[in-house]
N, C-alpha and C positions, 0 to 999 in steps of 0.2 A: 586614520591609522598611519602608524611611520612605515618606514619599507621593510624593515624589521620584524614588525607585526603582521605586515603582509605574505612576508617569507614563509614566519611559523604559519598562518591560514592555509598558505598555497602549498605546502607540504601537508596539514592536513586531507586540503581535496586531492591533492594528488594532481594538481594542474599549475601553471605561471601561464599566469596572465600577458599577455602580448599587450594587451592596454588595462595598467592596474586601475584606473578610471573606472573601467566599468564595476571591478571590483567593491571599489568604494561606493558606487552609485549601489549597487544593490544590496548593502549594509547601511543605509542612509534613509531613518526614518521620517516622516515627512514633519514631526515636529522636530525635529534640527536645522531643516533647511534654514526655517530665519535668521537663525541664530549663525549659523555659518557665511550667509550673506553676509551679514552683517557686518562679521569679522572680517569680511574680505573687501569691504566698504562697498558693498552693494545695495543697493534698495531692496529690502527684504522682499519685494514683490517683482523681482526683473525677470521675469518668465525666460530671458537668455542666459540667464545663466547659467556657468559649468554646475551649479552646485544644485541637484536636481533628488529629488526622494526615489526610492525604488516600488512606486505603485507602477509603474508601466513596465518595467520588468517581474516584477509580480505575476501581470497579465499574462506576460509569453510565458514565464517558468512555468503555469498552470498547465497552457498548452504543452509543452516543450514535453512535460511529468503526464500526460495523458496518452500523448503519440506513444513515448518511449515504454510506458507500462505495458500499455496495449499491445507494442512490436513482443514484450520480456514475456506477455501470458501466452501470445499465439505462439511463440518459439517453446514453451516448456508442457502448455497443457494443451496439444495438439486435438487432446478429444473432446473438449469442454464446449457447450453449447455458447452462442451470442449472450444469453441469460448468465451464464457461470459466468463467465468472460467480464461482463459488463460488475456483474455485485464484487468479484475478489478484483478489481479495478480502482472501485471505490473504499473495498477495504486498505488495497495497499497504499491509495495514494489522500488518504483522509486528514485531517489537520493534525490531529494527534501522531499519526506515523510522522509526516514531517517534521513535527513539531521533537520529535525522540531522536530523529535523523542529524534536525539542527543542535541539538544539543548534544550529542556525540561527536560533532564538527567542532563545538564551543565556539559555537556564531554567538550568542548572548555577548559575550564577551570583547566582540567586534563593532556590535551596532556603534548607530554614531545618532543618538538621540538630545533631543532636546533635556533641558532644565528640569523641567515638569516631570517631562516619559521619565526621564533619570531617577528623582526623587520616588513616583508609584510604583517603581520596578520594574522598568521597562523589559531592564535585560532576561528577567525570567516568564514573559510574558507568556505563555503558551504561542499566543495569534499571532506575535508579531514575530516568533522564532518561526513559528511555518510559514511565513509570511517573506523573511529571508530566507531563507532555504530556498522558496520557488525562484525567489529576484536573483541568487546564486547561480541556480540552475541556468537560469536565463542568460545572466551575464556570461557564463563558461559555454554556452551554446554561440552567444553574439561574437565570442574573443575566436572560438577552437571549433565552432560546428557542432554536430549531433555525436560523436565517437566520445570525446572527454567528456560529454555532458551521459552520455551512454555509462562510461566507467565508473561517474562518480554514482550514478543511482544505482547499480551494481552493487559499490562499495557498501553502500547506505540504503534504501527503502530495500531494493529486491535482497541482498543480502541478508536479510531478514526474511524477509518470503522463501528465501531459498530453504535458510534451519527451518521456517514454519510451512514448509511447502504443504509435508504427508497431511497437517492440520487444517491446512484453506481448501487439497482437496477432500479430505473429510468432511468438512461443513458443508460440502453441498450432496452428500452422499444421501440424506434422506429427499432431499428434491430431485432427484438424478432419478433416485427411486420413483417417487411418485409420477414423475413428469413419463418412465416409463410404466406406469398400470396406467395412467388417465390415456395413452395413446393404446392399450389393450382392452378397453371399453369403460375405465372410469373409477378402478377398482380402488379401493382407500387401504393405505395400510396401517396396523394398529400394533403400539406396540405396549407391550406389556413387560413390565416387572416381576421377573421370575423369580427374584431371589436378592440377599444384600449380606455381604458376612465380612471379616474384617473388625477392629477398633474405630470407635467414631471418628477419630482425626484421621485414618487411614482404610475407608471403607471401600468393598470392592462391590460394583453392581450386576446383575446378571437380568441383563433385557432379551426377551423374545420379540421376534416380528413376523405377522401374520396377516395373510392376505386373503379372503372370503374364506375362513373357519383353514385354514393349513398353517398350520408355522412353519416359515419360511428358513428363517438363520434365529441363531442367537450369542450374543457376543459379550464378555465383559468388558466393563470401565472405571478407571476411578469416580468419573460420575456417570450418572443416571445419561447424561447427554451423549456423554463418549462412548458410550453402549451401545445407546441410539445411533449413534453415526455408524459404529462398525459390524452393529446387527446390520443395517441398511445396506452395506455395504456388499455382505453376503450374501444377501437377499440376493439383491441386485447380477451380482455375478451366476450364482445361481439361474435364473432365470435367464441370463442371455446364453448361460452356456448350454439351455432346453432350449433355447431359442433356436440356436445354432443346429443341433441335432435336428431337430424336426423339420429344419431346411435342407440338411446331409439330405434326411429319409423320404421326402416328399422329393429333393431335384431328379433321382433317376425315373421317376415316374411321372415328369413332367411332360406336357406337350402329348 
């Protein structure tokens, strides 16, 4: 890239690189390297050389996007089991979400690929845009430390988690549920389809949830799922807020 093009990138992440080097290392797919040797009259195979691919910044971005998720879930979903914690983790940091993150960056447009990658499409590649993105990550972590590598995921993956927060904790509202009956002796909940009204392109669903012969809650959704999640959800609340009571009515008469 000229410095030019480096400028517009580093105004996108919202960072300047102290060493634009690494930059470029982590925009640098491993079929270019020869070809860049080359140019630069090296032995296509000098393992000393400046002109290096971004698989080993790859490797830390991985970690670098693991730490810094994990710090974003404990700091926002403070009540969330090891189990929640761990699945919306690998939601948020899955090849596809980077792969959406890099192309909102318009990394594609940055790589520095070989002949070949060039010609099959390299730059639109899903894998090798989430693939940059991590070697990004890495590089702004090796230039600036954990803080601009902190802002840029911000900007990009949690940013998105943040608009889709009320929906990643929804999805675990039906296991949230269960995980509390199987700890009150095993009990399964079921739920049912009470009702569906609405235009086919714009249908509204009406789910019941019940637990050994009571219904619990029942919620609508645009689909069958979304009901599922915010029947469970009731349920759920429901039930700790009897939980709660029957520990009021039982403490004074403890001991």
């Amino acid at each position: 890239m000229t410095r030019g093009e480096d400028r517009q990138l580093e105004d996108r992440l919202g960072y300047r690189f102290r060493e634009p080097d690494l930059l470029d290392r982590a925009l640098t797919h491993s079929s270019a390297v020869p070809e860049l040797r080359a140019a630069r009259g090296e032995d296509i195979a000098f393992a000393g050389s400046a002109v290096q691919d971004n698989e080993r910044l790859e490797f830390l971005g991985d970690a670098v996007l693991e730490l810094l998720t994990s710090e974003y879930l404990l700091a926002n979903f403070p009540e969330w089991t090891e189990g929640r914690l761990s699945k919306s983790r690998a939601r948020i940091v899955n090849a596809h979400s980077l792969e959406i993150a890099a192309r909102g960056l318009g990394l594609g447009e940055h790589l520095r690929l070989g002949r070949g990658e060039e010609k099959t499409g390299g730059r639109d590649k899903p894998a090798l845009l989430a693939d940059a993105f991590e070697a990004v990550v890495a590089a702004i972590y090796l230039d600036g430390g954990l803080q601009p590598a902190r802002k840029l995921l911000h900007m990009t993956v949690f940013q998105q988690a943040l608009e889709d927060g009320e929906r990643i904790a929804e999805s675990d509202r039906k296991s949230a549920l269960q995980e509390f009956l199987q700890g009150k002796g095993g009990q399964l909940a079921e739920y049912r389809l009470a009702g569906e009204s609405g235009p086919d392109h714009q249908k509204t669903f009406l789910v019941e949830v019940w637990v050994k012969g009571e219904r619990m809650a029942s919620a609508e959704g645009s689909t069958k799922k979304e009901a599922e999640q915010k029947a469970a959800r009731s349920a759920l609340e429901r039930l700790l807020q009897a939980e709660a009571r029957d520990s009021e009515e039982v403490g004074p008469n403890a001991g």
